[in-house]
Backbone bond lengths (Angstrom), bond angles and torsions (degrees), N, CA, C in turn:
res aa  C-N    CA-C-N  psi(-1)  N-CA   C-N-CA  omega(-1)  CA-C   N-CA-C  phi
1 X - - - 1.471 - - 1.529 109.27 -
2 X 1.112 121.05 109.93 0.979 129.89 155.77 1.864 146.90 -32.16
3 X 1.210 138.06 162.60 1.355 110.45 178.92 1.864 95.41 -120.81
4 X 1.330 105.48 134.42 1.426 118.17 171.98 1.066 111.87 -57.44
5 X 1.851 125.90 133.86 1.070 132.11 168.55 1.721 123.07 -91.34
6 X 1.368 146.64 146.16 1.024 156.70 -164.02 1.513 112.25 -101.06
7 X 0.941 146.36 104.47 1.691 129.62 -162.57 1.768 89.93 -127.29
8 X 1.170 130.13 133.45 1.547 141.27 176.55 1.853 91.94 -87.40
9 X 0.802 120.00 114.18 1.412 140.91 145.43 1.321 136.61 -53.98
10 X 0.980 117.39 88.79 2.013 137.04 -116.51 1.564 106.07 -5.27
11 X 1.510 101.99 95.10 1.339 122.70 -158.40 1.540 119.26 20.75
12 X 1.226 114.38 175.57 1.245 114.40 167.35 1.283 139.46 -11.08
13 X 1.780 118.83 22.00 1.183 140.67 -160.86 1.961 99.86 -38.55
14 X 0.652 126.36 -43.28 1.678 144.80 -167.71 1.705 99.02 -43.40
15 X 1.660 113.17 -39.43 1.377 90.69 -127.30 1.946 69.88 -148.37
16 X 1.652 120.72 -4.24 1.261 105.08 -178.48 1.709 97.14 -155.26
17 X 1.196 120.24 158.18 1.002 129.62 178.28 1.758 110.23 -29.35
18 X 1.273 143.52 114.85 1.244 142.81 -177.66 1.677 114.30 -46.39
19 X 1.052 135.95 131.22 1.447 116.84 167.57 1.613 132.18 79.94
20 X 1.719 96.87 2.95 1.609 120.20 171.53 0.988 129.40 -113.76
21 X 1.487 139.27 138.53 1.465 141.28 -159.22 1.612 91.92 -59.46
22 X 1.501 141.25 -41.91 1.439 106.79 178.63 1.806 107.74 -54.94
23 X 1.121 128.61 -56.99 1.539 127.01 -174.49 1.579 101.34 -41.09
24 X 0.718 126.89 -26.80 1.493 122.09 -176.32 1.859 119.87 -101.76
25 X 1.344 106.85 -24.63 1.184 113.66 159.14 1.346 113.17 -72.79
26 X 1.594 147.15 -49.76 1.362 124.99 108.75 1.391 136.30 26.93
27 X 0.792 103.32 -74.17 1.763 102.00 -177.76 1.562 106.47 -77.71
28 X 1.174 110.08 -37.65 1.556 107.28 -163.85 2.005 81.09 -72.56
29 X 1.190 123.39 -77.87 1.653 110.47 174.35 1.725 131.35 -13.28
30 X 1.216 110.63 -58.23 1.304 137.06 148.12 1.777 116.32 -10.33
31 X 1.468 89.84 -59.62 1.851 104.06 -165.60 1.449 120.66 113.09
32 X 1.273 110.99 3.20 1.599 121.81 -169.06 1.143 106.94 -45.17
33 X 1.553 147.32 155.77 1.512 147.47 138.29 1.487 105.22 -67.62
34 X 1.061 122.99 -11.69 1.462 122.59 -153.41 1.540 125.94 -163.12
35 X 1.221 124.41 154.50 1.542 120.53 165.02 1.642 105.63 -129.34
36 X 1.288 119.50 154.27 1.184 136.00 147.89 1.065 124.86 -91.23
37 X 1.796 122.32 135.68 1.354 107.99 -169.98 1.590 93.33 -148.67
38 X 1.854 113.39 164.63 1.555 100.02 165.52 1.730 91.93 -117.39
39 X 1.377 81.57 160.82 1.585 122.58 171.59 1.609 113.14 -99.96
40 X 1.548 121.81 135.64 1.095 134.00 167.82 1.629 123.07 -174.04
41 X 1.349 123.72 132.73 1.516 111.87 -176.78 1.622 124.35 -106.87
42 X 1.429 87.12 149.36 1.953 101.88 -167.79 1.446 100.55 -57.44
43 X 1.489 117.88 -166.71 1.170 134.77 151.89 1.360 129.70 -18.73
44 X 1.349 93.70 -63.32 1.516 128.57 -153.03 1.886 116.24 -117.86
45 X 1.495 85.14 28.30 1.576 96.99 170.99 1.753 139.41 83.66
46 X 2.076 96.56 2.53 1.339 108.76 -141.21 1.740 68.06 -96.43
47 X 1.709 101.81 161.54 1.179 103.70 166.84 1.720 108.77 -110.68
48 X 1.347 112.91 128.22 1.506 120.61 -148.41 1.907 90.69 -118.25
49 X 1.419 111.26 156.43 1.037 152.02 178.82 1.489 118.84 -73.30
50 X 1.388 124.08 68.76 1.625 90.96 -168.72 2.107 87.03 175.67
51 X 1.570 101.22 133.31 1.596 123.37 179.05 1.468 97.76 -52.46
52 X 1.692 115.94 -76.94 1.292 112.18 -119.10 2.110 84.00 -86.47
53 X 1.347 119.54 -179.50 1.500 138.63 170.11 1.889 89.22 -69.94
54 X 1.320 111.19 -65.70 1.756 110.90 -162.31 1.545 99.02 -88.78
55 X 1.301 112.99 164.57 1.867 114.89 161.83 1.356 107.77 -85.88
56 X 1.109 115.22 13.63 1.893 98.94 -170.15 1.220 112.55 -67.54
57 X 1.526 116.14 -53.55 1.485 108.68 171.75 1.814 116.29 -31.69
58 X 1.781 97.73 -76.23 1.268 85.32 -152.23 1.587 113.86 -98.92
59 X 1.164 135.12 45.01 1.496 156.76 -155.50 1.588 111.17 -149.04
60 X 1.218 97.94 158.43 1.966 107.19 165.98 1.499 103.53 -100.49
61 X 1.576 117.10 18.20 1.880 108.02 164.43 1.266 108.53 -137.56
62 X 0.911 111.01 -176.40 1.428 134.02 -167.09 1.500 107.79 -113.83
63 X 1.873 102.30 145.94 1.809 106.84 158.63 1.858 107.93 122.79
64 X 0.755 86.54 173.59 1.658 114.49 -177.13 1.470 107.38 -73.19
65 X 1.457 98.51 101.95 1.813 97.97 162.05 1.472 130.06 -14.33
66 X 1.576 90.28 -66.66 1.856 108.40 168.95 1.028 138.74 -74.83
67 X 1.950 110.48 6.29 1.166 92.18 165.67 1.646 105.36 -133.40
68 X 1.351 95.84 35.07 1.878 87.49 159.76 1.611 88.06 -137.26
69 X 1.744 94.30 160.92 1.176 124.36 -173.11 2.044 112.32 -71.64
70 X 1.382 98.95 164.38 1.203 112.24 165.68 1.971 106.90 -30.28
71 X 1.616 90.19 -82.29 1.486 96.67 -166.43 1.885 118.74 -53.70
72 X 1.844 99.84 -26.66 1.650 95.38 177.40 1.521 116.60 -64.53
73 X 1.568 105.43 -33.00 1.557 111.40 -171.23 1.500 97.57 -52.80
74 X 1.490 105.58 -61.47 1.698 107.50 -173.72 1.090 123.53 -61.26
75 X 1.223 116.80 21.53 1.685 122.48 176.81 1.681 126.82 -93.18
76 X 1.602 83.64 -15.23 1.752 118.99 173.79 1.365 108.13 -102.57
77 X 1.707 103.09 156.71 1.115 112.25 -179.62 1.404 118.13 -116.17
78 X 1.247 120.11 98.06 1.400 126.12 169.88 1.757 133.99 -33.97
79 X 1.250 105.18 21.59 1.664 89.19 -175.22 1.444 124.84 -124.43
80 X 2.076 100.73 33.60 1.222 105.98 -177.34 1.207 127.18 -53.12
81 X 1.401 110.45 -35.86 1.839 127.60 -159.03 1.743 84.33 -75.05
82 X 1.522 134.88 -41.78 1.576 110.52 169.15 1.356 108.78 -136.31
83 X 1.450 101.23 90.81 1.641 109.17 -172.17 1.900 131.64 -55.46
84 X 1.827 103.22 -9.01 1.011 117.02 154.93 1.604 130.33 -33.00
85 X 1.633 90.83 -62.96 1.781 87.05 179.40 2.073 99.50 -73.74
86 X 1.006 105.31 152.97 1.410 121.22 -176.74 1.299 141.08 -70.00
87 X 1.845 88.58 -32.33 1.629 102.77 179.31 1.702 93.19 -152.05
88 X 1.410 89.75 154.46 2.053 85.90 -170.92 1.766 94.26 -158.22
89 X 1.292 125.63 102.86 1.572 111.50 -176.78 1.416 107.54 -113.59
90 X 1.425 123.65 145.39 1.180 131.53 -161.96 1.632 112.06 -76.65
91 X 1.449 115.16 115.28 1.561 122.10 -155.69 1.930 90.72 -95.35
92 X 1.588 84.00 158.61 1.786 107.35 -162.92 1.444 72.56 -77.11
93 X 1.693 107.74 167.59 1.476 120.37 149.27 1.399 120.97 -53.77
94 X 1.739 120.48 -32.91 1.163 126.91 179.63 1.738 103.58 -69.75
95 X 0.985 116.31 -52.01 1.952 107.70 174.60 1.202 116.68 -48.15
96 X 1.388 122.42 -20.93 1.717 113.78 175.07 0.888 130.97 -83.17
97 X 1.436 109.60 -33.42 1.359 117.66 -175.40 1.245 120.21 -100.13
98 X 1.573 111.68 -5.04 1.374 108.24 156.04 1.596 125.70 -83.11
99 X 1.587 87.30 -18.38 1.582 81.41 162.33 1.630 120.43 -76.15
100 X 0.981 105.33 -66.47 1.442 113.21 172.19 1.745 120.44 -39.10
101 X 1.816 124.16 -15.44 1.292 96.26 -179.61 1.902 83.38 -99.79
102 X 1.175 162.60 -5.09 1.000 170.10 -160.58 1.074 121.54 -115.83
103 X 1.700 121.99 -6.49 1.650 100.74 175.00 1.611 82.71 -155.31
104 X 1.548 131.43 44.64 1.296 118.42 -177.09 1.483 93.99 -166.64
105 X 1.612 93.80 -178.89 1.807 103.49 176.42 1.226 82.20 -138.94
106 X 1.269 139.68 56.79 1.456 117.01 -175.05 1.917 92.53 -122.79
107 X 1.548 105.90 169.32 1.239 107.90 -165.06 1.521 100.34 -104.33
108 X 1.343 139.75 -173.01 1.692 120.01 179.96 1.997 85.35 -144.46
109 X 1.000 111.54 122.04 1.360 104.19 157.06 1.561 127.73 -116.48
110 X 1.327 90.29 101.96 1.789 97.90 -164.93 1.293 107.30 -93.61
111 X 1.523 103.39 144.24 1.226 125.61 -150.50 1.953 89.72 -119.71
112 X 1.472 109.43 125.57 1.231 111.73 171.97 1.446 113.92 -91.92
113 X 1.004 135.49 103.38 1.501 150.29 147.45 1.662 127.30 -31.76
114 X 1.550 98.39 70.28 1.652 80.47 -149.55 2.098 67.97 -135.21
115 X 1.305 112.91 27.09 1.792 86.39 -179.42 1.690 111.76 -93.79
116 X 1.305 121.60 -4.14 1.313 106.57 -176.05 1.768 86.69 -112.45
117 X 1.081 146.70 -13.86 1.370 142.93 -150.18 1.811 93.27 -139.45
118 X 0.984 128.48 120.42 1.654 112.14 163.83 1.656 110.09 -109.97
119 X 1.430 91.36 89.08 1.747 102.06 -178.26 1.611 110.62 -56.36
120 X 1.394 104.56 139.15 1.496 111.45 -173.52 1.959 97.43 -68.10
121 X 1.161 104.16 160.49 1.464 106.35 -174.29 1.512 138.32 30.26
122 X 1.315 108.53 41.13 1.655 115.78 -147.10 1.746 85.27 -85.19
123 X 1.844 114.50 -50.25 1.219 129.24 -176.39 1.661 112.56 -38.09
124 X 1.949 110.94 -56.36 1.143 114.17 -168.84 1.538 104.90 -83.95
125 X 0.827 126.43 -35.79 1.605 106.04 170.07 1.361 145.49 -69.28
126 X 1.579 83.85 -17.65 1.891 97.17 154.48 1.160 120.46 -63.21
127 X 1.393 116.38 -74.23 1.360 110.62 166.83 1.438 136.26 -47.85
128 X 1.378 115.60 -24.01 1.802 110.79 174.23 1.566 92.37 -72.97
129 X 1.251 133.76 -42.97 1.313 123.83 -165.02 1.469 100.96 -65.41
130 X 1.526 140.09 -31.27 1.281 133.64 -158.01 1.397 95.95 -98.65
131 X 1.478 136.54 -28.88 1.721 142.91 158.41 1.382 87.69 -44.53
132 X 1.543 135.47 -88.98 0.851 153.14 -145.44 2.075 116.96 -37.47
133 X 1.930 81.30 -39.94 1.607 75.49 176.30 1.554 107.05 -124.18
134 X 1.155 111.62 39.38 1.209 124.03 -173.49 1.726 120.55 18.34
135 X 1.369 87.43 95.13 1.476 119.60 -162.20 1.369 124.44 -145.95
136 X 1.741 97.90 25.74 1.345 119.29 -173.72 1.821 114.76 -64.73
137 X 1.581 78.35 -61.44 1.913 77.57 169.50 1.598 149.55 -77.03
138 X 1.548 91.43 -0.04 1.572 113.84 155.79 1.442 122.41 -87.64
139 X 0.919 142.92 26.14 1.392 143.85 -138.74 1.553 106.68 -158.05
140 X 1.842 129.30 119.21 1.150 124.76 140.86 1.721 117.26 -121.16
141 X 1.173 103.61 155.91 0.982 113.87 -172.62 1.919 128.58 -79.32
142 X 0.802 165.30 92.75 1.074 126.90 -163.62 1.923 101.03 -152.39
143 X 1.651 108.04 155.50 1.344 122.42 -172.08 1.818 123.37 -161.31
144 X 1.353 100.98 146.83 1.546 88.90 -177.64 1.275 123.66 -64.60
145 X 1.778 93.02 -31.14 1.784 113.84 159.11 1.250 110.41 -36.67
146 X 1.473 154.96 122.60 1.141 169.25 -161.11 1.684 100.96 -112.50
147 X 1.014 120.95 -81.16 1.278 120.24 160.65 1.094 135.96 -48.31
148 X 1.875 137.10 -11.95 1.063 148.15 140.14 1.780 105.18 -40.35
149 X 1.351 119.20 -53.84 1.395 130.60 -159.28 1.591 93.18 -78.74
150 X 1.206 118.45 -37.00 1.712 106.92 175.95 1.287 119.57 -66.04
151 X 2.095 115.97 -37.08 1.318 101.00 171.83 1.660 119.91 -76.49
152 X 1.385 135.60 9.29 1.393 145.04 174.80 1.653 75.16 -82.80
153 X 1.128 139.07 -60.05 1.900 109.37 -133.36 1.534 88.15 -86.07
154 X 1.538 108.68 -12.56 1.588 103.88 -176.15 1.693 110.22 -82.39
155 X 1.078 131.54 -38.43 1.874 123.38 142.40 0.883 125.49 -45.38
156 X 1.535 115.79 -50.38 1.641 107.72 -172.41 1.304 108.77 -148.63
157 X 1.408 104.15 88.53 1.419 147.06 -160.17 2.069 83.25 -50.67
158 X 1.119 114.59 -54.82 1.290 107.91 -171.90 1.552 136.67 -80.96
159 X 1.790 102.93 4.66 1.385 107.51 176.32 1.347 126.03 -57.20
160 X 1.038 138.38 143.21 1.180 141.35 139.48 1.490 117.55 -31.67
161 X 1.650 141.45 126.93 1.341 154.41 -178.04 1.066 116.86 -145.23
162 X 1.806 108.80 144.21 1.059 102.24 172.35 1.413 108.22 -149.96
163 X 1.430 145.55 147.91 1.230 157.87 -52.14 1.644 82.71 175.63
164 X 1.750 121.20 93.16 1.670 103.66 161.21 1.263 103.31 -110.07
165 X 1.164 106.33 157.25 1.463 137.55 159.25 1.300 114.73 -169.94
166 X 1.841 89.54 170.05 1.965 104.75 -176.27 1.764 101.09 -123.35
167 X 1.311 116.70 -4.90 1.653 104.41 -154.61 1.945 116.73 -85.65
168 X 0.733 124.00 -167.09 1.606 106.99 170.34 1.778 100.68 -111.56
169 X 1.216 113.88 78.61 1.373 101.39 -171.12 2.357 87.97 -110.54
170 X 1.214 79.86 154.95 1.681 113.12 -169.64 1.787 101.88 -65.94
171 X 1.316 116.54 130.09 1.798 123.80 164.97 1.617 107.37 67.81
172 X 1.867 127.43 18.83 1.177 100.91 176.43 1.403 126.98 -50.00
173 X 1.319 134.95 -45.58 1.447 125.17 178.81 1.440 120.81 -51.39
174 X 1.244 120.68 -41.29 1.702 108.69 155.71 1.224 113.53 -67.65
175 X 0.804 131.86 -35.18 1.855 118.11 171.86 1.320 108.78 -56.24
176 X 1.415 124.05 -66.52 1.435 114.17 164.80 1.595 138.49 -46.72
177 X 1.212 97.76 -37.47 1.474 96.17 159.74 1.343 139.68 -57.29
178 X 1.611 92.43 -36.47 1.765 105.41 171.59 1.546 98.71 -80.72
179 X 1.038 145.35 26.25 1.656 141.32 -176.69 1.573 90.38 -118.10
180 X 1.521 122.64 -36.42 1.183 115.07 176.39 1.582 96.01 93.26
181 X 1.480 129.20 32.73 1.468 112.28 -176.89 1.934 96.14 -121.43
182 X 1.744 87.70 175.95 1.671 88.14 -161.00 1.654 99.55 -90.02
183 X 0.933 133.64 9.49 1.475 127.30 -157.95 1.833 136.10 -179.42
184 X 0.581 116.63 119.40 1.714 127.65 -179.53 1.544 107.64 -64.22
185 X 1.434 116.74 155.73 1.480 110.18 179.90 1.537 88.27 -149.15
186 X 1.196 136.01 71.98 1.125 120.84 -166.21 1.781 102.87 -117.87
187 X 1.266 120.72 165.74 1.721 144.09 163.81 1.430 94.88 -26.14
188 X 1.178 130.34 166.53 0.981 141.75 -179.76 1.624 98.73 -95.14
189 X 0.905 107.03 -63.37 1.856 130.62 178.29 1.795 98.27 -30.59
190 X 1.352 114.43 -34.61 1.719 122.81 -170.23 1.689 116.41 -54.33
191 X 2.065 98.94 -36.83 1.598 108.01 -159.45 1.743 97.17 -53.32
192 X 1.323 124.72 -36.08 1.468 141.91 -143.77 1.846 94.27 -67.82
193 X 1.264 122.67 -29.12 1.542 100.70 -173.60 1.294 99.77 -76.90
194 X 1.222 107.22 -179.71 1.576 137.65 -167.40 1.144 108.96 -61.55
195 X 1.711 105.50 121.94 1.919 94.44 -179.19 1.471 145.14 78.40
196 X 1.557 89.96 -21.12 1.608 107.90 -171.55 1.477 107.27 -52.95
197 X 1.152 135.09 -44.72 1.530 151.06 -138.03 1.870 82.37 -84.94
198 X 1.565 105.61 -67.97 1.891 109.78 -170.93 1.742 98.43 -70.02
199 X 1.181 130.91 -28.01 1.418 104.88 179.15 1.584 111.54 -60.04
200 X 1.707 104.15 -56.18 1.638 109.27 -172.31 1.647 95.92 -27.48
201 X 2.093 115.97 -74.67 0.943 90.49 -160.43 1.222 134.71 -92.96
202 X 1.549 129.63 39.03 1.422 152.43 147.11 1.379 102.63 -61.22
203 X 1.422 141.28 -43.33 1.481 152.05 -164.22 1.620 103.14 -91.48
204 X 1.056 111.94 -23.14 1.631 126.18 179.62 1.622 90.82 70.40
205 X 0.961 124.25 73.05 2.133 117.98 -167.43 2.012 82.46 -139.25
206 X 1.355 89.76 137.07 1.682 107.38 -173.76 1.993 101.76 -94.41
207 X 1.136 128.54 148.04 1.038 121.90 -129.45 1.787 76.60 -137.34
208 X 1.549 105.29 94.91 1.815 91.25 175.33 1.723 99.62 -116.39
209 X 1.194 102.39 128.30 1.524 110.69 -157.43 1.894 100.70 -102.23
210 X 1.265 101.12 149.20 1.882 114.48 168.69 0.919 103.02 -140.41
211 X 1.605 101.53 -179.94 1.427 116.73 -46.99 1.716 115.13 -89.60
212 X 1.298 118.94 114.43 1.602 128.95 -155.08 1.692 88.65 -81.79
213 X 1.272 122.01 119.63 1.597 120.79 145.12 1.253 117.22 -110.02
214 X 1.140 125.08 -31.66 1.471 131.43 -177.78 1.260 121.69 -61.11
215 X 1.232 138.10 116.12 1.638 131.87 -165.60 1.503 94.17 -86.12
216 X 1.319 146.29 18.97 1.428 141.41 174.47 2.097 88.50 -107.66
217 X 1.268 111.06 -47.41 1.430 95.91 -171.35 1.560 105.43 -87.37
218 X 1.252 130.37 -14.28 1.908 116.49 146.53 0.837 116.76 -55.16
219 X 1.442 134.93 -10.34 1.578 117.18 -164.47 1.828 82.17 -115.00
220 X 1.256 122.57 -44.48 1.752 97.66 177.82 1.619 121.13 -80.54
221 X 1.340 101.86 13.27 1.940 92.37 175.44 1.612 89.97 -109.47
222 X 1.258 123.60 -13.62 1.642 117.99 159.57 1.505 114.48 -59.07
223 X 1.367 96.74 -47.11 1.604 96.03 169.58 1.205 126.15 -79.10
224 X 1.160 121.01 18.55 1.310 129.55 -175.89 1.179 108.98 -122.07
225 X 1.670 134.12 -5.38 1.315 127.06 177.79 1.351 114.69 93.31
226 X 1.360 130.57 -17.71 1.215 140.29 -160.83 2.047 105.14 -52.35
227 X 1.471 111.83 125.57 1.582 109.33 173.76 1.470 112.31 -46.96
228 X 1.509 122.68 -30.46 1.973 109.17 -153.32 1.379 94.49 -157.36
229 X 1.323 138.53 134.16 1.156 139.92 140.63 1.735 116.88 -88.82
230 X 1.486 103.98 122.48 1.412 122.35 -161.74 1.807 108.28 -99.27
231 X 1.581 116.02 84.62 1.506 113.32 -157.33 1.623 103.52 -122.87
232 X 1.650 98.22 165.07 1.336 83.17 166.43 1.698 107.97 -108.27
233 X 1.182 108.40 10.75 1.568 112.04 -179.61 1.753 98.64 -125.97
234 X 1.510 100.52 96.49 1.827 119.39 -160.38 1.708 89.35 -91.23
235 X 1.433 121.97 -24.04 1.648 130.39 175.20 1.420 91.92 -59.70
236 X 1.080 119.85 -62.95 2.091 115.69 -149.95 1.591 88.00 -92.86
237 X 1.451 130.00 -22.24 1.677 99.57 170.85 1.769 108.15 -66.22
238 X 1.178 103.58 -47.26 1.613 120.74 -171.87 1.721 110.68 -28.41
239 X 1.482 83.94 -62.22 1.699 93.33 169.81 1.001 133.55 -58.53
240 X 1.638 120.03 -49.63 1.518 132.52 -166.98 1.781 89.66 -75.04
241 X 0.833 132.73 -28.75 1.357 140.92 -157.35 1.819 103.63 -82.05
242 X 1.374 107.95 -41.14 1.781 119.58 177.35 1.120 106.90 -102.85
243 X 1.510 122.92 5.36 1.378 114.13 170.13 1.433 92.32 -83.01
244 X 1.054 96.38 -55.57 2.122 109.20 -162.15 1.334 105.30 -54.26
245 X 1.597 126.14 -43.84 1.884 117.98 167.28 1.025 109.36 -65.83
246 X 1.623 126.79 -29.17 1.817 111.55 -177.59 1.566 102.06 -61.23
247 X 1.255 111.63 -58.82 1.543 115.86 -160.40 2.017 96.26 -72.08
248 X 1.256 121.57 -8.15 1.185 96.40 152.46 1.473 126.05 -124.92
249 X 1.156 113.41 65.13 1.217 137.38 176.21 1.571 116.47 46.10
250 X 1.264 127.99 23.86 1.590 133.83 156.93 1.331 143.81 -71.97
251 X 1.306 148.00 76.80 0.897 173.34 130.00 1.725 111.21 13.46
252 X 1.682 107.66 74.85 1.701 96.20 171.16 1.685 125.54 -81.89
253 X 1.164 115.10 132.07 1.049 129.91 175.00 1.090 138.35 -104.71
């Protein structure tokens, strides 16, 4: 039996601006193993921090990721989604993960954002940046882009990947398996077809599930074996998660 992993869902989204070093300072507080984050690049080549294609949602401006620069993005303030905190600015990929390999044990599974836009070099600059600070073994990869995730195993034949989707489509674990990747990232709603649960582990494919809020469905994808619960409340997985190994006799270490 395995031990359940905790993944913050662009950090501490619940309780802090989604997708900002407070949400992630957050999670690491929290107890998280992990954060979820997206990937996408500015204007001007930077690889930036942030879900949606436009800032409108979660900003006081307007526009296209790709077509304003580093410094325009930061000209906005990110903390619509929880307008409580005051100021919230959208952090490079390089600010996270230097936080995170230097003041954490937590794992980052960044998600490239490349399905409505297919940014030129989005693949190789992720990875030189994660060579770069050697941050290989903290690191999975994962995207709805399917073919984004093939050119990662085609650089770095040895990353860790993982496989998202939400749809009810037929044999994903052999599909993934024949992709050669380590892991599924699928809906929570997905485990329910037929088999899904014994194929994954027939495929040997790690099963990191989204987005869990409900403390009734953390406690049945615990019982279900599942590798990661993908939340934006990393406090109530944390718990429901060490309640469920205490009472079944597991020992985290």
């Amino acid at each position: 039996m395995h031990q359940i992993k905790v993944w913050a869902h662009r950090g501490a989204s619940a309780y802090a601006p989604e997708n900002t070093m407070e949400a992630y300072f957050l999670a690491n507080q929290y107890g998280a193993d992990g954060i979820e984050l997206d990937v996408q690049l500015s204007r001007d080549g930077e690889l930036v921090v942030i879900h949606d294609e436009k800032i409108n949602r979660t900003s006081d401006g307007k526009g296209l990721v790709r077509t304003l620069t580093l410094k325009q993005l930061r000209s906005y303030n990110y903390n619509r989604t929880r307008p409580e905190h005051i100021h919230a600015d959208i952090p490079t990929l390089r600010e996270v993960l230097l936080y995170v390999r230097d003041n954490t044990q937590m794992t980052v599974n960044i998600e490239l954002k490349n399905g409505v836009f297919f940014y030129p070099g989005l693949e190789e600059k992720t990875v030189e940046l994660v060579r770069k600070l050697g941050m290989q073994d903290r690191i999975i990869y994962s995207s709805f882009n399917h073919y984004s995730i093939r050119k990662i195993r085609q650089i770095e034949p040895k990353a860790r990947c993982g496989l998202l989707y939400s749809g009810g489509f037929i044999g994903v674990p052999k599909y993934a398996a024949n992709l050669g990747v380590n892991a599924l990232h699928p809906a929570w709603y997905c485990l329910q077809y037929p088999d899904y649960l014994e194929d994954c582990r027939k495929y040997h494919l790690d099963l990191n599930v989204w987005t869990v809020n409900e403390e009734d469905m953390m406690l049945q994808l615990c019982k279900a074996g599942v590798n990661a619960l993908i939340t934006n409340y990393p406090d109530k997985a944390v718990r429901i998660r060490d309640e469920y190994e205490r009472n079944n006799g597991m020992n985290r270490t």
